[in-house]
Residue frames relative to the residue before (quaternion, step in Angstrom):
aa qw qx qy qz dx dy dz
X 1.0000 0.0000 0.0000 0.0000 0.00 0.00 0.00
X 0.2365 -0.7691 0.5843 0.1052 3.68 -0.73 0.94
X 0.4113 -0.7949 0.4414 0.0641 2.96 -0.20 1.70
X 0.2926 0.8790 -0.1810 0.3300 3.37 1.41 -1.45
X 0.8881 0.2323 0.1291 0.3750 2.70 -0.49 -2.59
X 0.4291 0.7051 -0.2906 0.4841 3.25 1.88 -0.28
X 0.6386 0.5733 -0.0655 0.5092 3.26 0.83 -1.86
X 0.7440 0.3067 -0.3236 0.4977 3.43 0.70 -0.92
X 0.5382 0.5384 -0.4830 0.4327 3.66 0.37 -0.37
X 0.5293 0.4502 -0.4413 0.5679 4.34 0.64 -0.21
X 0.8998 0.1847 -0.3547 0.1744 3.74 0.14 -0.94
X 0.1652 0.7670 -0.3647 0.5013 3.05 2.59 0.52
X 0.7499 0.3633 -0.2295 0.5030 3.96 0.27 -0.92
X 0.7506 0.4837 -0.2819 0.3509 3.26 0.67 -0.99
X 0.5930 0.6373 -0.0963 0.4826 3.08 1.62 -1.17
X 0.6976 0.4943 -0.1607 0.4932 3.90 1.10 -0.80
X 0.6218 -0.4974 0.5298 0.2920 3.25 -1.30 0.74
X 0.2189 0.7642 -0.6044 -0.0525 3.84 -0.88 0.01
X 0.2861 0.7268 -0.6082 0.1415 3.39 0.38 1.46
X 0.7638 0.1216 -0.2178 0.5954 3.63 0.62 -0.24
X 0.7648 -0.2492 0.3101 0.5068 3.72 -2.12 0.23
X 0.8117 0.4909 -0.2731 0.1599 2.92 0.04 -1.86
X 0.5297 0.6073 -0.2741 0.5248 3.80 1.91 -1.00
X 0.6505 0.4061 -0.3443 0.5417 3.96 0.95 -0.96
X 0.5121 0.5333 -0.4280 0.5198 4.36 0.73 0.00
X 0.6935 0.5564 -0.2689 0.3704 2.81 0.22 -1.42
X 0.6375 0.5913 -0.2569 0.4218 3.63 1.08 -0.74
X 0.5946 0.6737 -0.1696 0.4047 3.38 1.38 -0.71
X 0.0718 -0.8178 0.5481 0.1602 4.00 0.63 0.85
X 0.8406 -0.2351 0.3062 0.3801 3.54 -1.23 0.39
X 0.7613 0.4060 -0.2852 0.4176 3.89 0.57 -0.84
X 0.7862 0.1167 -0.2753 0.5409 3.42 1.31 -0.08
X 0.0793 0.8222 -0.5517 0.1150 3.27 0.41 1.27
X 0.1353 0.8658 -0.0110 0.4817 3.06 1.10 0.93
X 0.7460 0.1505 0.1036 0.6404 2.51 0.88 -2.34
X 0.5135 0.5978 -0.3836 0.4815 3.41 1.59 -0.58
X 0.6529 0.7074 -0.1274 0.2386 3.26 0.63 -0.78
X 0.7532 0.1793 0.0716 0.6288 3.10 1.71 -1.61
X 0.3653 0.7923 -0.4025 0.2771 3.12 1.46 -0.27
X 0.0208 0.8771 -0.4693 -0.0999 3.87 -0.37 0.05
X 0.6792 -0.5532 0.2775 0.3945 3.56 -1.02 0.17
X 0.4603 0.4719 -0.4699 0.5871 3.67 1.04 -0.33
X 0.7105 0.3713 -0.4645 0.3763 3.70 -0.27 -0.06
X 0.6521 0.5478 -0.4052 0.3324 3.66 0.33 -0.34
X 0.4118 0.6270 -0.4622 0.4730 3.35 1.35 0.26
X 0.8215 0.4310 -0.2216 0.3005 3.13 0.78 -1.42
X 0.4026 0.5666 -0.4110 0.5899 3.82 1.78 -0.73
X 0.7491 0.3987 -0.3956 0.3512 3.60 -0.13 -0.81
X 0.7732 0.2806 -0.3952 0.4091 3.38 0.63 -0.33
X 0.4294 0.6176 -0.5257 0.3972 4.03 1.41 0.08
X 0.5483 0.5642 -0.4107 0.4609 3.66 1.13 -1.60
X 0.6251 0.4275 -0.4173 0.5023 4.43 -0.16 -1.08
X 0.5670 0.7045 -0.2437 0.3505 3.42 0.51 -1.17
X 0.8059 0.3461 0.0283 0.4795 3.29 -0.01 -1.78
X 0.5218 0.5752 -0.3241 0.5403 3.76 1.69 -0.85
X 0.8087 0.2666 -0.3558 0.3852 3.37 0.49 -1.15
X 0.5357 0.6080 -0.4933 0.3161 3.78 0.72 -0.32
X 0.6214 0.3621 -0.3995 0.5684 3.99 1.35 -0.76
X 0.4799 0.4410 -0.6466 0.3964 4.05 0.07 -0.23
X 0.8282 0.5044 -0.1920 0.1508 3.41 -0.09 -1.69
X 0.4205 0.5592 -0.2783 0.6581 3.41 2.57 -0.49
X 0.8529 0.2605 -0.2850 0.3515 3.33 0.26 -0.51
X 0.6419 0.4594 -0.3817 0.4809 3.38 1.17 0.39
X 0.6334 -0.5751 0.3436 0.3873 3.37 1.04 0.51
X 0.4484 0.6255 -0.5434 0.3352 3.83 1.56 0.47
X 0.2205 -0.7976 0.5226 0.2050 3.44 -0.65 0.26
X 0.6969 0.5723 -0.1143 0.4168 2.43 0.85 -1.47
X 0.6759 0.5726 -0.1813 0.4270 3.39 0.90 -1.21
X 0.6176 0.6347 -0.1120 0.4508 3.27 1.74 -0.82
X 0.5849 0.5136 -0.2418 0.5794 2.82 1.17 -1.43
X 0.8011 0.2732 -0.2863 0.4490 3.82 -0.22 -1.30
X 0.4720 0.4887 -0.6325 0.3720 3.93 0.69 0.19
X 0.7412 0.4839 -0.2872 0.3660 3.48 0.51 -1.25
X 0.5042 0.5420 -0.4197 0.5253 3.63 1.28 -0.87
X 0.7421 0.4253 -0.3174 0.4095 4.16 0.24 -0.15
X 0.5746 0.5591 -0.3048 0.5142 3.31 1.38 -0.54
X 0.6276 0.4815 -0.3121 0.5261 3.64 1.15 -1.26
X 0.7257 0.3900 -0.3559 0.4412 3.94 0.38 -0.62
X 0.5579 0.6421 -0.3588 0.3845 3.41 1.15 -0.57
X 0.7498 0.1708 0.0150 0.6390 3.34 0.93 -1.58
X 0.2399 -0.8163 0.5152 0.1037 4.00 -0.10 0.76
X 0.3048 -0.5689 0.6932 0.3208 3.54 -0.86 0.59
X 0.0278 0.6143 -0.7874 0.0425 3.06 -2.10 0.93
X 0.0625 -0.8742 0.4754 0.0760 3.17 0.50 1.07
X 0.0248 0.7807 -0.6224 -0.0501 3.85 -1.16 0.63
X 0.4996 -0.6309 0.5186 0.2887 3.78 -1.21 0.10
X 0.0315 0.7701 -0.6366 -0.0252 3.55 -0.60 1.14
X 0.1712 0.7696 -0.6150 0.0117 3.55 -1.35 -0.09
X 0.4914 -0.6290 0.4643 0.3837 3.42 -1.41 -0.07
X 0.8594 0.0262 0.1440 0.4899 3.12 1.24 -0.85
X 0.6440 -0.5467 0.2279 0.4842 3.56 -0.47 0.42
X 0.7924 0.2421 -0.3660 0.4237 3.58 0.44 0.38
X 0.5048 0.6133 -0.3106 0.5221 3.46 1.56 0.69
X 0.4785 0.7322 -0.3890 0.2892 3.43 1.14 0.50
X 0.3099 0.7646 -0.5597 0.0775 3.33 -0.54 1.07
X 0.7494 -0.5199 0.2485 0.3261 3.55 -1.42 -0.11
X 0.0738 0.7902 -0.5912 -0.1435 3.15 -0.49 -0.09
X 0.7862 -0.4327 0.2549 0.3601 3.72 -1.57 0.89
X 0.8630 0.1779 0.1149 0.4586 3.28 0.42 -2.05
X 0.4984 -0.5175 0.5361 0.4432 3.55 -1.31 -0.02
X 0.5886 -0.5033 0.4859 0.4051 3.60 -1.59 1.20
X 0.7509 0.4652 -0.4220 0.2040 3.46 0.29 -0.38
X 0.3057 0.7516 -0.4343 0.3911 3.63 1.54 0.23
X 0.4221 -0.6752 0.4923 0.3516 3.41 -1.38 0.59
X 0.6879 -0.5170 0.2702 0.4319 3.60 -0.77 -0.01
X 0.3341 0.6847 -0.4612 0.4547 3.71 1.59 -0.05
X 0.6073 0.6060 -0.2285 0.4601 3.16 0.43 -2.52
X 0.8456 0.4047 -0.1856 0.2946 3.18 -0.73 -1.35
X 0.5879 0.4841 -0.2823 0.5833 3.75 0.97 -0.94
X 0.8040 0.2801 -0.1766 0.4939 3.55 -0.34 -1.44
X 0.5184 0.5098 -0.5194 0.4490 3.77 0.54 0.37
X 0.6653 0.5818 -0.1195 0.4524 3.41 1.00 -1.22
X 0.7556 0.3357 -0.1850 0.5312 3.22 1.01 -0.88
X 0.4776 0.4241 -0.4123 0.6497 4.17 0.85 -0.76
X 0.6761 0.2532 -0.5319 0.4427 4.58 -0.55 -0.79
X 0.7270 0.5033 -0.3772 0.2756 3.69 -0.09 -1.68
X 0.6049 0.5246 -0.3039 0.5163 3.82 1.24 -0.79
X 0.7859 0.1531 -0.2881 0.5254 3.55 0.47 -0.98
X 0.5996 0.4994 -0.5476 0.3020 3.85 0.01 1.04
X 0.5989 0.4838 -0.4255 0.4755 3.09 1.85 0.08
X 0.5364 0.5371 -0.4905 0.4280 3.28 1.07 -0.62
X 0.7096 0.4038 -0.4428 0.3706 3.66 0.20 -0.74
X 0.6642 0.5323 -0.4155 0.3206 3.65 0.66 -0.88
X 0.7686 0.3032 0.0086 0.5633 3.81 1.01 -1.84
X 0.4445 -0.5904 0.5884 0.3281 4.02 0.66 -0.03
X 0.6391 -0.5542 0.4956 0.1970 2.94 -1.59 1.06
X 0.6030 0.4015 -0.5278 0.4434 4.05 0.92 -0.25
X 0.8079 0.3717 -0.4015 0.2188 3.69 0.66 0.96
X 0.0115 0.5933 -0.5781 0.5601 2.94 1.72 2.24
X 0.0846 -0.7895 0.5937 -0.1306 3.10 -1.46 1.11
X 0.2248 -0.7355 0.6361 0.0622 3.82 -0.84 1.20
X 0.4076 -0.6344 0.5533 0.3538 3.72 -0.74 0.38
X 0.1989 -0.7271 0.5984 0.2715 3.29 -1.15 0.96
X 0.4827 0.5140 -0.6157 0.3518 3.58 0.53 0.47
X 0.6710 -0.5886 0.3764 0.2482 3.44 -0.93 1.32
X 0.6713 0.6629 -0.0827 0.3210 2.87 0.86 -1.66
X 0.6013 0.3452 -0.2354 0.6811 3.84 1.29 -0.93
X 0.0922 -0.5012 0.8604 0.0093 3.13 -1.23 -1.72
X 0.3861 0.6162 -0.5906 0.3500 3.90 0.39 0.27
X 0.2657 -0.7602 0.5740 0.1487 3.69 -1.27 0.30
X 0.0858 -0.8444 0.5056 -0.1546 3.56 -0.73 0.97
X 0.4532 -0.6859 0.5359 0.1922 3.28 -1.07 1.63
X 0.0420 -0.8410 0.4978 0.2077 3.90 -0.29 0.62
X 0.3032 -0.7723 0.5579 0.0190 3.43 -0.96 1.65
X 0.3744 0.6911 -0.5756 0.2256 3.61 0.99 0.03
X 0.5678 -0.6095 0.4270 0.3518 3.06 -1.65 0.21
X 0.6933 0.5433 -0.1306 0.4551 3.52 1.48 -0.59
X 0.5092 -0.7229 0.4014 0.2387 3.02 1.41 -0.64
X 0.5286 0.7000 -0.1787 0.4457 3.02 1.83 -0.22
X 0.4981 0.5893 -0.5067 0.3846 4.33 1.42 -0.15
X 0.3076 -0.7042 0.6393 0.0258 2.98 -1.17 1.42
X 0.7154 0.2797 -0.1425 0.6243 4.09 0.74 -1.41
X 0.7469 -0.4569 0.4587 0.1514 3.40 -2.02 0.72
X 0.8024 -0.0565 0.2746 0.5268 3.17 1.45 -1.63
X 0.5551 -0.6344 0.3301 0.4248 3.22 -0.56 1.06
X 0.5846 0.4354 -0.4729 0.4949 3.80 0.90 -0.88
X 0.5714 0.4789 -0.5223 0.4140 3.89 0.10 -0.27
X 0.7427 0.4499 -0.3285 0.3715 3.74 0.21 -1.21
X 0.6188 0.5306 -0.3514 0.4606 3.16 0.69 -1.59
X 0.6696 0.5470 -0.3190 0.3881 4.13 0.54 -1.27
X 0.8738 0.2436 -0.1958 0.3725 3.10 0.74 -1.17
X 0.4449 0.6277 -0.4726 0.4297 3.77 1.35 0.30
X 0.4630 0.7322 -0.3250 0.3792 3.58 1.61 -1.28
X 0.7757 0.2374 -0.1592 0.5627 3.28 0.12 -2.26
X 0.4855 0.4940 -0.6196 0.3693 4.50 0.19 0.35
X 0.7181 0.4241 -0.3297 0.4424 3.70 0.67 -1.48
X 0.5391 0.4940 -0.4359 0.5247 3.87 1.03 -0.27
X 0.7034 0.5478 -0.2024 0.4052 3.67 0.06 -0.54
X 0.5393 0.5777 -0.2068 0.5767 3.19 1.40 -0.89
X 0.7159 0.5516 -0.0546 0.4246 3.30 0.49 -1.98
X 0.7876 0.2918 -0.2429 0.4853 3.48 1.27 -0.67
X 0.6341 0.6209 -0.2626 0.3789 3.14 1.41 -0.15
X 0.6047 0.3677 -0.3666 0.6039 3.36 1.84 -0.06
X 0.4248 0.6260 -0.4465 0.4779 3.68 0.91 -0.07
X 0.8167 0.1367 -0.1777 0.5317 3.61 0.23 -0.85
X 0.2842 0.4983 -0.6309 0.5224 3.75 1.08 0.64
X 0.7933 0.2833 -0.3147 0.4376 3.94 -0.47 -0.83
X 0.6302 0.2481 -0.5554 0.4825 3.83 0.16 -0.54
X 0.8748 0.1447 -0.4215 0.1899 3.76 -0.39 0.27
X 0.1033 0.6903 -0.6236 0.3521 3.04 0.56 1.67
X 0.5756 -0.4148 0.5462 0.4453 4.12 -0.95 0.69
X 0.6149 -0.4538 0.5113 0.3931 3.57 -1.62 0.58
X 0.8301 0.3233 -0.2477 0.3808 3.49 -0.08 -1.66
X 0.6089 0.3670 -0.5677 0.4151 3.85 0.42 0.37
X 0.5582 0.5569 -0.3511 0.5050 3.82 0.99 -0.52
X 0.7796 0.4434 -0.3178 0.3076 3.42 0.23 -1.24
X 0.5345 -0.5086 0.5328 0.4144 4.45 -0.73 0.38
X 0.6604 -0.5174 0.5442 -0.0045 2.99 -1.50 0.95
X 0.2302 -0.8042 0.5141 0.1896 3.58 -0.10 1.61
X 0.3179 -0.7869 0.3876 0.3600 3.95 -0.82 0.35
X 0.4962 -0.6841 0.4339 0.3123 3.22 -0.96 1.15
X 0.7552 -0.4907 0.4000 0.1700 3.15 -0.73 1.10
X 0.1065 0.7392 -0.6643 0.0305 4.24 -0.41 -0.01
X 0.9409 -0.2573 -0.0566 0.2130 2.80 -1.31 1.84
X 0.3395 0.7073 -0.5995 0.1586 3.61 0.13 0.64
């Protein structure tokens, strides 16, 4: 069972528009095409509230809640139960999956996503749930560094948001000197020599 890919499906939901059907499909990659398929509108109530859901377990990892984390996810797991069963195509294609095929596509996603989330929390601790610190997103993010140290969702986030600091910087000593007094700003007449 790839836990992993489990985990990613939480920051897939959390991470996605979900104003119409067609944005909550769209979420569906090729292995559960499936869910794209059967998915219906009475269910997008219910992703929308896992997505609030699943948001506050990464706020609460990345602020050092543990606890708070832990029992968000401890409601998500009773909410959406693992039923775990063995699918494949063939005898060397056997693997697990969360739920029984008969589950609706809600079930079956958010079952996947609340275990795969709370086996990383148990494996790496929740200080490695992530919030973009570029203002600007708010994306959430599983952090695989080796140090523990990812701060942005995505390089375009870092790269964006180191840009507009060194811009900020750049204007802030710029208008440090225009309001310096003229004569400490202004060059230095030369003093004359010997006439």
């Amino acid at each position: 069972m790839d836990f992993d890919a489990y985990a990613k499906t939480a920051v897939d939901l959390v991470n996605v528009r979900l104003d119409t059907l067609d944005d909550l499909r769209a979420l569906f990659a090729d292995d559960r095409e499936w869910m794209r398929e059967s998915v219906a509108d009475k269910e997008m109530a219910v992703f929308r509230r896992a997505q609030r859901k699943l948001r506050d377990v990464f706020e609460a990892g990345a602020a050092g809640r543990d606890g708070d984390a832990v029992a968000e996810l401890n409601v998500l797991l009773e909410t959406f139960p693992v039923q775990p069963r063995i699918s494949g195509h063939d005898a060397g294609d056997w693997h697990m999956h969360v739920t029984s095929r008969g589950a609706s596509a809600s079930a079956e996603y958010l079952a996947g996503a609340a275990w795969g989330l709370g086996v990383w929390l148990c494996e790496f601790g929740s200080a490695r749930f992530g919030v973009c610190a570029d203002e600007r997103c708010g994306n959430v993010y599983l952090d695989t560094s080796s140090n523990n140290c990812r701060r942005f969702c995505s390089e375009r986030c870092a790269t964006r948001s180191h840009v507009a600091a060194h811009r900020a910087r750049k204007k802030a000593a710029v208008d440090e000197v225009a309001a310096l007094p003229s004569a400490a700003v202004a060059p230095k007449a030369p003093v004359p020599v010997g006439r």
